[in-house]
N, C-alpha and C positions, 0 to 999 in steps of 0.2 A: 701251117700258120703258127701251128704252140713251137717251131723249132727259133722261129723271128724270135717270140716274145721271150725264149733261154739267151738269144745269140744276143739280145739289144740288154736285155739285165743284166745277163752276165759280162757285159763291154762296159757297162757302164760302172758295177760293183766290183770288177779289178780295179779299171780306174781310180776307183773312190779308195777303193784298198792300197795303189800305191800312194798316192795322194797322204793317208792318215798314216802308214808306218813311215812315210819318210818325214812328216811334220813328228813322228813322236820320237822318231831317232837322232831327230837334229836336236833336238830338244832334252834327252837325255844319253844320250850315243849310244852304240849297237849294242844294247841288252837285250832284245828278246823284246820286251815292253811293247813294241809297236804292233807285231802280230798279236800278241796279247791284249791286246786292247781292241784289234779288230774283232778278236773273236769276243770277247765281252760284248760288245757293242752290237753286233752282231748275232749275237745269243738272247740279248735283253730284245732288240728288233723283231726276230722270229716269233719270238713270244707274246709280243705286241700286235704285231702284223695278224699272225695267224688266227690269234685266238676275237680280237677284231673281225677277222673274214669270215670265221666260222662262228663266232655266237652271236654278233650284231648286225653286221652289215649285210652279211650274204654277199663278199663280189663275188664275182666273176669269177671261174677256175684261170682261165687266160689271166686276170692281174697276179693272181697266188702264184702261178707261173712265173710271172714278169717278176714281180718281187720277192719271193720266199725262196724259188728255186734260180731264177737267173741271177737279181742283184747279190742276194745273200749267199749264194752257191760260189759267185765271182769277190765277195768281198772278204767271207773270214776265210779263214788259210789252214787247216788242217795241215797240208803236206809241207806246208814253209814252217808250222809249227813242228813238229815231228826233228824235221831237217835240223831246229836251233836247238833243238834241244837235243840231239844228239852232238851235233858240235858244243853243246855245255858239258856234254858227258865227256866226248873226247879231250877237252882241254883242261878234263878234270873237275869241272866245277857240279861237282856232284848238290850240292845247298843248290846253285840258278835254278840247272835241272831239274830237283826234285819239285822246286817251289812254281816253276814253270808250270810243271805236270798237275800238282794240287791246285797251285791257283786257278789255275783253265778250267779245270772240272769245276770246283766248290763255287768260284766266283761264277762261270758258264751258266752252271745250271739256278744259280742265286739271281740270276740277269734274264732267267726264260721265266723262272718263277715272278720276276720283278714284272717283267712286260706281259705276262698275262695277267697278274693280279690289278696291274694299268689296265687294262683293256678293260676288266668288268668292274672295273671301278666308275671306267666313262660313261 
């Protein structure tokens, strides 16, 4: 049964994922920005989600499932980030690249610290 609640999260948190890079890339064309912002968005979630499941609410390990590992496993992009930012490297643009890399990390883990600090705030 926990393999439904990764296959139906994670269907639904690609989804969501193509859905927000292609609204962020229309919007400011193919910079990188879109998986960027999934994984921000996506980092501040976890941090939210989780620290909700585990210090107040007590779900379910099946919704932590559904949400933390399916949707969010399906929705930020790790290996699509990787991918542009090598194609930053290769086309030279060493500044995207770098700032790609820093900002994913510092803003990343500034968005898990954001949604946990939300959570015991609630």
């Amino acid at each position: 049964m926990n393999v439904l609640y990764l296959a139906i999260g994670g269907a639904v948190g690609t989804v969501s994922r193509y859905y927000v890079t292609g609204r962020v890339t229309q919007w400011n064309g193919p910079t990188g920005l879109g998986v960027f912002t999934v994984n921000i968005v996506g980092s501040f979630l976890i941090g939210l989600f989780l620290t909700m499941s585990e210090e107040r609410f007590m779900w379910p390990p099946q919704l932590r499932l559904l949400v933390a590992v399916g949707f969010l496993g399906g929705f930020t992009t790790f290996s699509s980030w990787t991918w542009e930012t090598m194609q930053m490297t290769e086309m030279r643009n060493m500044l995207g690249a770098s700032l790609n890399i820093a900002g994913s990390i510092v803003c990343g883990m500034m968005a898990v610290y954001a949604g946990t600090a939300l959570a015991r705030a609630l």
